[in-house]
MARSETOR-539299 format. One line per 2 residues: their letters; for each residue x, y, z of C-alpha. Coordinates in steps of 0.1 Angstrom, whole numbers. Layout:
# MARSETOR-539299
a	X Y Z | ...;
END
This chain:
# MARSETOR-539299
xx	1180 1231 780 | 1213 1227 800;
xx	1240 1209 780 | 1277 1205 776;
xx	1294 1229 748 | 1330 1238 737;
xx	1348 1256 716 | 1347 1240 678;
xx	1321 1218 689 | 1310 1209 655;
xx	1347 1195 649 | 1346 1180 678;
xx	1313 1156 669 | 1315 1120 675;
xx	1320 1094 646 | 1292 1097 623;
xx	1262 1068 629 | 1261 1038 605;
xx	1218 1043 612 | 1196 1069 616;
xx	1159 1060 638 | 1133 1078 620;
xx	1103 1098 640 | 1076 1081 655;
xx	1061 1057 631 | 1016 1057 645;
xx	1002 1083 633 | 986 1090 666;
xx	1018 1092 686 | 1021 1131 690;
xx	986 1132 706 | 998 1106 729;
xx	1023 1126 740 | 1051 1104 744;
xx	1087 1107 739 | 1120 1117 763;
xx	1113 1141 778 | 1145 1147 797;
xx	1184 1132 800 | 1201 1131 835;
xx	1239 1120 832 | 1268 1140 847;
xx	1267 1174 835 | 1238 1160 808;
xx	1205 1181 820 | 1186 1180 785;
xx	1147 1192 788 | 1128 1187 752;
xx	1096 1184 737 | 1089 1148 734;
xx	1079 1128 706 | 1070 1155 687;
xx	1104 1164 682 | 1115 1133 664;
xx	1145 1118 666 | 1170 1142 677;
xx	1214 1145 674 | 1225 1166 706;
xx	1256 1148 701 | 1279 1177 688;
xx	1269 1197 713 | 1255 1181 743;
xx	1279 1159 761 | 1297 1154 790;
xx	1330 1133 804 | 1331 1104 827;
xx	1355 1084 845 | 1365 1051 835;
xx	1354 1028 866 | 1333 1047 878;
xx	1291 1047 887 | 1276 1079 872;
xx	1235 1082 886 | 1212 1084 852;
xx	1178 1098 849 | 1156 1095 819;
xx	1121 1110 821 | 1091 1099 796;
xx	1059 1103 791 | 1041 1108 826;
xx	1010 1093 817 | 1018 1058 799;
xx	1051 1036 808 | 1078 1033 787;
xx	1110 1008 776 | 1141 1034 776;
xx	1178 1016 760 | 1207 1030 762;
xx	1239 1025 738 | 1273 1034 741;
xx	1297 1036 709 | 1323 1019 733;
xx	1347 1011 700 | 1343 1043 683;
xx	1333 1027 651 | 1298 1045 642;
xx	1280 1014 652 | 1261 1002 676;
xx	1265 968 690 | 1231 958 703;
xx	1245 941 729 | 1277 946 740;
xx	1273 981 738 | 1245 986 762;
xx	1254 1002 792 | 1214 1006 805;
xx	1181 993 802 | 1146 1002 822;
xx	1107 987 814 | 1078 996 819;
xx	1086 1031 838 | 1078 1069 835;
xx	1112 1079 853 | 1141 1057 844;
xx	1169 1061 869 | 1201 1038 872;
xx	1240 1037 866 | 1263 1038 838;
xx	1297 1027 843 | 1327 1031 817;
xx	1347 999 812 | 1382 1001 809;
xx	1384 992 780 | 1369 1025 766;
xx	1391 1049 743 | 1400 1078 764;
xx	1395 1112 755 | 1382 1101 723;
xx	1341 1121 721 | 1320 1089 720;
xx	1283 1087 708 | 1256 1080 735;
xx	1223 1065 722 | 1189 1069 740;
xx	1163 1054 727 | 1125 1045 740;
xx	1092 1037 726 | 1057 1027 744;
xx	1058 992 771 | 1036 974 745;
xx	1055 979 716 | 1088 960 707;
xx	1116 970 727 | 1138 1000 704;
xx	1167 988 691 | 1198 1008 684;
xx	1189 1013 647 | 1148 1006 649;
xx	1126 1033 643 | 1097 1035 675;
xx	1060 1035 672 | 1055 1063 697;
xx	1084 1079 709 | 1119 1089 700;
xx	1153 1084 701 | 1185 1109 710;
xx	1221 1108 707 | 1245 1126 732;
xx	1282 1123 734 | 1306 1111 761;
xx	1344 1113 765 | 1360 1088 785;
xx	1389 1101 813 | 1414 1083 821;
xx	1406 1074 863 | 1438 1080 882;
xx	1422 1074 918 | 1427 1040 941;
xx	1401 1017 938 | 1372 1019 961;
xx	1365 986 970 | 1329 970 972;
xx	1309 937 963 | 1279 919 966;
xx	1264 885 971 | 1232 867 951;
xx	1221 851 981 | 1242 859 1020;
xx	1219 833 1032 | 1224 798 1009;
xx	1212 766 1015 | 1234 751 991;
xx	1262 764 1002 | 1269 780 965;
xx	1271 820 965 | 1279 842 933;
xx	1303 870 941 | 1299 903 924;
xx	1328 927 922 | 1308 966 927;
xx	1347 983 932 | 1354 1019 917;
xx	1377 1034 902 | 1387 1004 872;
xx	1406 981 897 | 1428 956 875;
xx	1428 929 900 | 1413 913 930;
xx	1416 890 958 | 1391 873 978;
xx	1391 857 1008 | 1358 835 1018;
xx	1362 831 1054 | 1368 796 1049;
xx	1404 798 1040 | 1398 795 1011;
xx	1407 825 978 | 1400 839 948;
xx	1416 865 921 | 1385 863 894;
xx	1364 891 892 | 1329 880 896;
xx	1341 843 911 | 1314 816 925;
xx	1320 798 957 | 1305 767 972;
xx	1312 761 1009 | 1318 728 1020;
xx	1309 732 1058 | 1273 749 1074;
xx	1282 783 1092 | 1283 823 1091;
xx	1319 832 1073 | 1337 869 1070;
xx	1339 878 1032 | 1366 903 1020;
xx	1375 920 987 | 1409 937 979;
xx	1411 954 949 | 1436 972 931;
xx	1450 994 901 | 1481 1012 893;
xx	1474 1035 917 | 1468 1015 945;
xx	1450 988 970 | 1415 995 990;
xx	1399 965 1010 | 1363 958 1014;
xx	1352 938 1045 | 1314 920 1054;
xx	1319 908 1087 | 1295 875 1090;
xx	1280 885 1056 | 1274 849 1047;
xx	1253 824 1065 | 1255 787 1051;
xx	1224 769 1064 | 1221 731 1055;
xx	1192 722 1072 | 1160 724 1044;
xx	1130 707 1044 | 1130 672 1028;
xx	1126 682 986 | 1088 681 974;
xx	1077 655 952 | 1067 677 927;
xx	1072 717 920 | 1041 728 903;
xx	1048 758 877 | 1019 782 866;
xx	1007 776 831 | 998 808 822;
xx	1000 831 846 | 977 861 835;
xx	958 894 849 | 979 895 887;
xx	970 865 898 | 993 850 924;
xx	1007 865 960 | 1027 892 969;
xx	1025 885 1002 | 1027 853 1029;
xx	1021 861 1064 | 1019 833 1088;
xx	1026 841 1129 | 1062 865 1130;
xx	1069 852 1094 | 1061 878 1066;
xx	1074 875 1031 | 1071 899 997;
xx	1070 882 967 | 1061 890 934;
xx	1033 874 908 | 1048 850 890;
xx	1055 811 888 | 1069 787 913;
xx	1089 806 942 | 1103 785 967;
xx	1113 801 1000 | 1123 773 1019;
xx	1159 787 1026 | 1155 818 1028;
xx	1119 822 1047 | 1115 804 1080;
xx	1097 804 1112 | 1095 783 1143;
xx	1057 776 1156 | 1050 758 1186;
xx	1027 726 1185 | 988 729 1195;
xx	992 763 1190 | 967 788 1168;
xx	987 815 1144 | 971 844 1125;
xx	978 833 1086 | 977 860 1060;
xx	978 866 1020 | 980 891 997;
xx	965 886 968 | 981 902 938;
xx	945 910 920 | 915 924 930;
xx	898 894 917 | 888 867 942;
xx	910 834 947 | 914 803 959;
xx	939 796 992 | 951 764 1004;
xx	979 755 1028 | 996 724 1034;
xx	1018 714 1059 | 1044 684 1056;
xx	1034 667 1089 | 1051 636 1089;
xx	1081 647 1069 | 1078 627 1041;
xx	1082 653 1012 | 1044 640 999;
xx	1017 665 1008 | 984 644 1017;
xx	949 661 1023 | 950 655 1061;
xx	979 684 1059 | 959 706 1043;
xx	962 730 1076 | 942 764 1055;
xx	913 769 1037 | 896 806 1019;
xx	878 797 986 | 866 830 965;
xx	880 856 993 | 905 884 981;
xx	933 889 1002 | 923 867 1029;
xx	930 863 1067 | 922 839 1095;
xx	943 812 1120 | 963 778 1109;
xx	965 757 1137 | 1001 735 1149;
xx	991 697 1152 | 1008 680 1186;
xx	1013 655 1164 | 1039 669 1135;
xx	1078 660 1134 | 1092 682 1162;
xx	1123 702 1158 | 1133 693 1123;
xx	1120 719 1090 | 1090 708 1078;
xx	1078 720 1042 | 1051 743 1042;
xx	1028 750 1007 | 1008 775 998;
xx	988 776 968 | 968 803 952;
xx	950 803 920 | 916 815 901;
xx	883 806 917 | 878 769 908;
xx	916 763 897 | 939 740 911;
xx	931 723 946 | 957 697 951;
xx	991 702 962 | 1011 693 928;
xx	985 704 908 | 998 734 884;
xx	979 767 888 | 965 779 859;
xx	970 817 864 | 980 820 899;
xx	1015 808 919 | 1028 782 942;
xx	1050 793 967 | 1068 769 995;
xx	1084 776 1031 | 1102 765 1062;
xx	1082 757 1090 | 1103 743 1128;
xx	1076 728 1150 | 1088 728 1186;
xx	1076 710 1211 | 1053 730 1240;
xx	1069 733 1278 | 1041 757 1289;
xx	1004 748 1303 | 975 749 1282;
xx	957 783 1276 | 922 770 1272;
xx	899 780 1247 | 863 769 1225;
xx	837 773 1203 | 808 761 1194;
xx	784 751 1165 | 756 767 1188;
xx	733 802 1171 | 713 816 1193;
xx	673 811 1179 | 683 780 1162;
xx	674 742 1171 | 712 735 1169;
xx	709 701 1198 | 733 681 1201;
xx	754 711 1201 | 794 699 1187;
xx	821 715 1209 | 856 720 1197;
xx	884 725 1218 | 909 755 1209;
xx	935 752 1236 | 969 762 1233;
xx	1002 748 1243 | 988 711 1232;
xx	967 696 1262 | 963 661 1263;
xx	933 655 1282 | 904 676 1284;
xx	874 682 1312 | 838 699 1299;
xx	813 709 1319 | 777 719 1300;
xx	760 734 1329 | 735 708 1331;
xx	750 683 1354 | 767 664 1330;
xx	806 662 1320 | 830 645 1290;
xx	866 638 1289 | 868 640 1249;
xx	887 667 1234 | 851 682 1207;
xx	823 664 1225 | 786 667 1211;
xx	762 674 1240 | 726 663 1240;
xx	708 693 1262 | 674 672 1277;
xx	661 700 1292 | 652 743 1286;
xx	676 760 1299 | 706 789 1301;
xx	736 770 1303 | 774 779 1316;
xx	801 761 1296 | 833 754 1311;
xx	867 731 1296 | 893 725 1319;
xx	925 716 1299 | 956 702 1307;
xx	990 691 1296 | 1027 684 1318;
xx	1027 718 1324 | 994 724 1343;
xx	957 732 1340 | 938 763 1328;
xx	902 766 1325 | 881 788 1303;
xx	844 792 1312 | 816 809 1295;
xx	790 820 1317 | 753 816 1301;
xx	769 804 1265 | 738 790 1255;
xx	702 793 1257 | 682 756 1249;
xx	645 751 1239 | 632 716 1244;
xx	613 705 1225 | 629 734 1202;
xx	600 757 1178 | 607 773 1145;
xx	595 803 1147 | 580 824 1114;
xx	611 848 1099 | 605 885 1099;
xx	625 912 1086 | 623 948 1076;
xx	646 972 1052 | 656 990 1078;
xx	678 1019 1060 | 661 1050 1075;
xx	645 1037 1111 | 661 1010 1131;
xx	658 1000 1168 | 688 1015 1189;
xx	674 999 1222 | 649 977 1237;
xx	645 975 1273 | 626 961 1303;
xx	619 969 1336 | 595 962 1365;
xx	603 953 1403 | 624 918 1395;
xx	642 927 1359 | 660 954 1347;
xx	668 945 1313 | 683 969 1283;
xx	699 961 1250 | 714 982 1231;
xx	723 978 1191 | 726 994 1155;
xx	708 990 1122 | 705 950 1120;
xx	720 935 1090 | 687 923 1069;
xx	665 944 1090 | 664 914 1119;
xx	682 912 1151 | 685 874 1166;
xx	689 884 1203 | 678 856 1217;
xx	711 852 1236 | 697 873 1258;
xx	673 863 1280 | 644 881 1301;
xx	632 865 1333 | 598 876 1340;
xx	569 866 1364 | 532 856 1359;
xx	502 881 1373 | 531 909 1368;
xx	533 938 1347 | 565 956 1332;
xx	575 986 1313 | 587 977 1277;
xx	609 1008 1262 | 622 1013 1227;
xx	642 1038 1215 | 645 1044 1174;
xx	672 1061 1155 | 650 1088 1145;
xx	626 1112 1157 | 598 1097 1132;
xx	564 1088 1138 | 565 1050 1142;
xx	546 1021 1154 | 558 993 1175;
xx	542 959 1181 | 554 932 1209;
xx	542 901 1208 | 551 869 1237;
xx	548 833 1227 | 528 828 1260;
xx	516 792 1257 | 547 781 1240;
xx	534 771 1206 | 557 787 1183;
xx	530 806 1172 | 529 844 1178;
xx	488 845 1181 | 470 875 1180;
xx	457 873 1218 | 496 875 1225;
xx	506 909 1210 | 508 925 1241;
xx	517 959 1226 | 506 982 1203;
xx	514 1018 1200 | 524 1049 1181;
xx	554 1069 1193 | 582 1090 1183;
xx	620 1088 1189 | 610 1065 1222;
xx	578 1044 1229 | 569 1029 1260;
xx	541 1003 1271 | 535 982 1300;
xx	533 950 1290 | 516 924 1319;
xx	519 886 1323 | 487 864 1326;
xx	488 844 1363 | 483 813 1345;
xx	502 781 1351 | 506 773 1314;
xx	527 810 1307 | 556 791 1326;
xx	585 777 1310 | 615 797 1282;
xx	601 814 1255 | 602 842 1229;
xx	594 877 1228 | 591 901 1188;
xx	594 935 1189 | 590 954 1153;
xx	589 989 1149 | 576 1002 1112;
xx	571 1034 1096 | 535 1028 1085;
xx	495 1023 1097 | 500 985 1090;
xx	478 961 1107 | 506 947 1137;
xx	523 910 1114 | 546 893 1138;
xx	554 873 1107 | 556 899 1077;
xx	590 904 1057 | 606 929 1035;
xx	585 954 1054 | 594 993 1041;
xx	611 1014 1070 | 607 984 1095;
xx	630 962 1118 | 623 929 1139;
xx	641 918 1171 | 636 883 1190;
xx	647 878 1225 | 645 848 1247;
xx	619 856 1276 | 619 825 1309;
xx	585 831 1329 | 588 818 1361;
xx	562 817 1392 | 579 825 1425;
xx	616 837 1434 | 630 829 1469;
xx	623 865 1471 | 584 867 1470;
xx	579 834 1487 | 601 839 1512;
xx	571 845 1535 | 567 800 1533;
xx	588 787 1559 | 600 818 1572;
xx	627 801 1596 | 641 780 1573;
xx	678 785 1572 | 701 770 1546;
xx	744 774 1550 | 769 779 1540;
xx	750 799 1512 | 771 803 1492;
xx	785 769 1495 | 820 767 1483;
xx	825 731 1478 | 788 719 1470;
xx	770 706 1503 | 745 726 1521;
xx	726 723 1551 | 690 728 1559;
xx	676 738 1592 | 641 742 1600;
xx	637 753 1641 | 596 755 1635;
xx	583 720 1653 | 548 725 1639;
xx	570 724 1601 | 586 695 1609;
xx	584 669 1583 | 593 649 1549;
xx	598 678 1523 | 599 668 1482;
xx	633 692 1473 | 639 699 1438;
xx	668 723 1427 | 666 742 1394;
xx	684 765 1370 | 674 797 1368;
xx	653 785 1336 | 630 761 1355;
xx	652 728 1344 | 645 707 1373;
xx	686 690 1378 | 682 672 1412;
xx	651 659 1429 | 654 643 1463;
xx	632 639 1500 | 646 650 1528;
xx	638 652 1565 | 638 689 1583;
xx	632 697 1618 | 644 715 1647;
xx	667 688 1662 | 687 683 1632;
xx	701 695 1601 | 697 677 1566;
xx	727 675 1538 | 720 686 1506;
xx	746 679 1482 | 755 703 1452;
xx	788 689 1440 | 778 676 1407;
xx	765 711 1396 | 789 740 1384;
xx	790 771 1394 | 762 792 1394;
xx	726 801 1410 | 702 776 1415;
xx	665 781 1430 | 658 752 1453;
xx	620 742 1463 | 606 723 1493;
xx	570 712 1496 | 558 696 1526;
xx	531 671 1527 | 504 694 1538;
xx	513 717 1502 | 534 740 1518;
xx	561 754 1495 | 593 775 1500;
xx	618 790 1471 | 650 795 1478;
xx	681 807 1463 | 713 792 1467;
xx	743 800 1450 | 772 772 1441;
x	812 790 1439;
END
């Protein structure tokens, strides 16, 4: 224990204490272990035993002297396993008590380590040994008074003697708020050294010689603030260049201001993140952030959004958005959505049409799953909190974007497209791959036919055009077959790759444990051939003894039949089976392929679930008859150009005389869907047009049959 002694210290003790705190008043407080268990102030460096000691008089010969005006650091350490109130009194009058009030020069909650400043008024006798009063008890208890006895802790005295400050004033202030709305700022003199007077000066040429004064300014801006201060020994000045920025222009006030009721267990946000804006905040009521917490966002325009919740306990999120500028929030500005999520994330989207260029009030509301939902409606436990939001108009072209309500395996036709441009397009172009456009911004699209189909939207604005396409988006069954559901618990063997390969495919995918033991890969598609055979690979996690069953839907019938399980077989860390397709006409057409792979003798159950050490994949298989490269022998001289074709014609030229003829020409996607149909004359004297502009981009497979039965396949490919 390091304290301050003199000579005759016990004649030199403070005035004698009208009270006296007793010890710790629970009877289980010493096994707690609370107490103070060390004083920081000056030459103060007291290290006890806690609450076990009691309360405890150090004041005759621990003390230390301070200068009038002047911040001293102070550190009080308690109990390092539970939080604490610490008060601290100073006899400032030097009559043995304790003004509860007046005389408290520091105050910390709900801490293990207390640290802060004491400052000696000027008022305070000098040289006269004045008693210091420390006194804490546990954060749940009543807060220690000068004179109370605690529950769990302890109280100390010290002494302090007050010196005269002979030093120039160090000038320094502070402001509640450098950036107002109002225009209203509260000015707090921070000076050393017991100045006696001061002078402001606001920037606005305007003064003050009050201490603490509070200015309004009349007139929006950024103003220079200065202190002077000064004592008997001199003058120091204090300057904040552009240290206070008046901004008038606030969203239009909220009809309403909802406060929580009763807000309870950390409910509420502690932080609001939406695009470069970010904002701390503490649980709590009503917080409105309008002035002080602004961002500009650009309309038609996506922005990551953000909370942090102040609980571990799932909420309720909603954002509004004032729109039209009205000050009324109605539910077509509700911009933001996250029911029972904890901390939760995602994108608000600008509207093109919002009030441009003026501050729009933004809401966000927070509360306990199933709490308030509207706007004005006070949370029960959790917090309101408002900001500033400028929407500015866009001056750049569109980056186009969509999505889809499309999943793969499902019978999701119409399929509803929504447009995600930025930069606020005004008129939209789609193309679904099947021949077929639309000029609405979210068309629904009626698919008539199987298929893999290329997406494209074209969108533009003033500012130009941008186009976003997404090659073989979706894969479309028509008519469209549920399928039975399989799934395995798949925690110790899981596929890591299915692939296959013969002389036309070369297929792999690749993948981890599926979620629920079933992988939907039917966005992937395998284009095989009738009267072929292939080599089906899978690879497992582990090297475990396994069997592995593949079944094809061959006629089509949604039914995975036992005459179609086209492999059966036990393997290791890799299987492999060749897997052939019948040469019959009615295997043509899309359909699906099952793969599970099990850790047991089970009889092969395309449609079992819940299977022990087992997983199930589906893919999309398209069986198709001839490719323009095995019946390239039909019609050997047949020539088609430009192939590619870059703006959608084609001609056909057939130099054979004994050929020459009416041919039926069809041209197909590379699913079979049959998308134009049309005669046309071919013979050595002339060419014949075929015209490809309505399709998109892409490969098609065009087919001629002559009259006699003759048939040639083609590829031809569409830039």
């Amino acid at each position: 224990m390091l304290v301050l002694t003199s000579a005759g210290a016990r004649a030199q003790c403070p005035v004698a204490a009208n009270c006296t705190p007793g010890a710790a008043s629970n009877p289980g407080a010493v096994s707690i272990g609370m107490g103070i268990l060390n004083v920081k102030l000056n030459t103060i460096d007291n290290t006890t035993a806690g609450v076990i000691d009691g309360y405890r008089d150090y004041s005759c010969t621990g003390g230390t002297t301070l200068l009038v005006g002047v911040d001293y650091p102070v550190s009080i350490r308690t109990n390092a396993n539970a939080d604490e109130n610490v008060r601290v009194w100073l006899d400032l009058n030097n009559d043995g008590a304790f003004n509860a009030t007046t005389e408290l020069v520091f105050s910390s909650d709900s801490k293990r380590l207390h640290t802060g400043i004491i400052r000696l008024p000027l008022s305070a006798p000098l040289n006269a040994r004045l008693r210091l009063r420390v006194a804490a008890d546990y954060f749940g208890s009543p807060v220690p008074g000068p004179c109370t006895t605690p529950q769990f802790s302890q109280t100390e005295d010290y002494a302090i003697t007050a010196l005269a400050n002979a030093a120039p004033p160090a000038a320094e202030f502070v402001a509640d708020q450098p950036l107002t709305c109002s225009g209203c700022v509260q000015f707090r003199d921070q000076s050393q050294n017991a100045p006696t007077s001061w002078r402001w000066t606001f920037g606005d040429g305007t003064t003050s010689t009050q201490q603490n004064p509070n200015h309004c300014y009349a007139t929006a801006g950024t103003y220079t603030v200065a202190l002077t201060a000064t004592n008997t020994a001199g003058s120091t000045t204090r300057t904040r260049p552009n240290y206070i920025t008046y901004n008038n222009i606030i969203p239009l006030a909220a009809s309403c201001a909802p406060a929580t009721l009763a807000q309870c267990c950390g409910y509420g946000i502690t932080r609001f993140t939406l695009g470069p804006l970010s904002q701390a905040s503490a649980v709590g009521s009503y917080e409105d952030f309008s002035c002080t917490a602004r961002v500009e966002l650009t309309e038609g325009n996506q922005y990551p959004i953000s909370l942090t919740t102040g609980t571990a306990n799932a909420q309720d999120t909603r954002v509004w958005l004032d729109l039209n500028n009205d000050g009324v929030f109605s539910p077509a500005e509700l911009l933001y959505q996250a029911l029972n999520r904890t901390s939760p994330s995602g994108t608000l989207s600008i509207p093109a049409g919002a009030v441009k260029d003026k501050p729009l009030r933004l809401r966000v509301l927070s509360d306990f799953v199933g709490g308030a939902s509207q706007p004005c409606a006070s949370p029960q436990l959790g917090q309101v909190e408002d900001y500033t939001v400028t929407v500015r108009t866009s001056t750049s072209p569109p980056v186009a974007g969509f999505t889809s309500d499309y999943v793969p395996g499902t019978c999701v036709n119409p399929v509803q497209f929504t447009d995600q441009s930025q930069n606020a397009p005004t008129s939209w172009r789609w193309t679904f791959g099947d021949g077929t456009t639309s000029t609405q911004q979210n068309p629904a699209h009626l698919y008539a036919a199987s298929g893999i189909y290329t997406v494209a939207l074209t969108a533009t604005n003033a500012f130009g055009s941008a186009t976003s396409t997404r090659p073989n988006y979706l894969t479309v069954t028509v008519p469209c077959l549920q399928y039975c559901a399989s799934n395995g618990l798949n925690s110790n063997v899981w596929l890591t790759n299915v692939a296959v390969t013969g002389t036309t495919v070369n297929f792999a995918n690749a993948s981890g444990a599926d979620p629920g033991g079933y992988g939907n890969y039917l966005g992937s598609t395998i284009l095989l051939q009738p009267n072929a055979s292939y080599t089906l690979t899978t690879t497992a996690n582990q090297n475990f003894q396994r069997l592995t069953s593949v079944w094809i839907d061959l006629n089509r019938d949604g039914v995975f039949a036992a005459t179609e399980l086209l492999a059966n077989l036990s393997s290791l860390l890799t299987s492999s089976a060749t897997i052939t397709i019948p040469n019959r006409a009615n295997v043509v057409g899309f359909t699906r392929m099952r793969v599970v792979t099990r850790l047991n003798n089970n009889q092969p159950n395309a449609c079992v679930q819940n299977q022990p050490n087992s997983e199930t994949e589906d893919y999309s298989v398209r069986i198709d008859f001839n490719t323009a490269t095995t019946a390239a022998r039909h019609l050997p001289t047949l020539s088609i150009f430009p192939n590619p074709t870059p703006d959608g014609p084609v001609q056909l030229r057939l130099p054979e005389a004994a050929a020459a003829g009416a041919y039926a020409v069809t041209v197909h996607n590379v699913l079979g869907a049959e998308l134009i149909s049309t005669t046309l004359r071919l013979g050595p004297t002339h060419a014949a047009t075929l015209d490809l502009t309505a399709l998109p981009r892409g490969l098609y497979v065009l087919r001629l049959r002559g009259a006699d039965g003759q048939l040639a396949v083609r590829r031809v490919e569409r830039q």
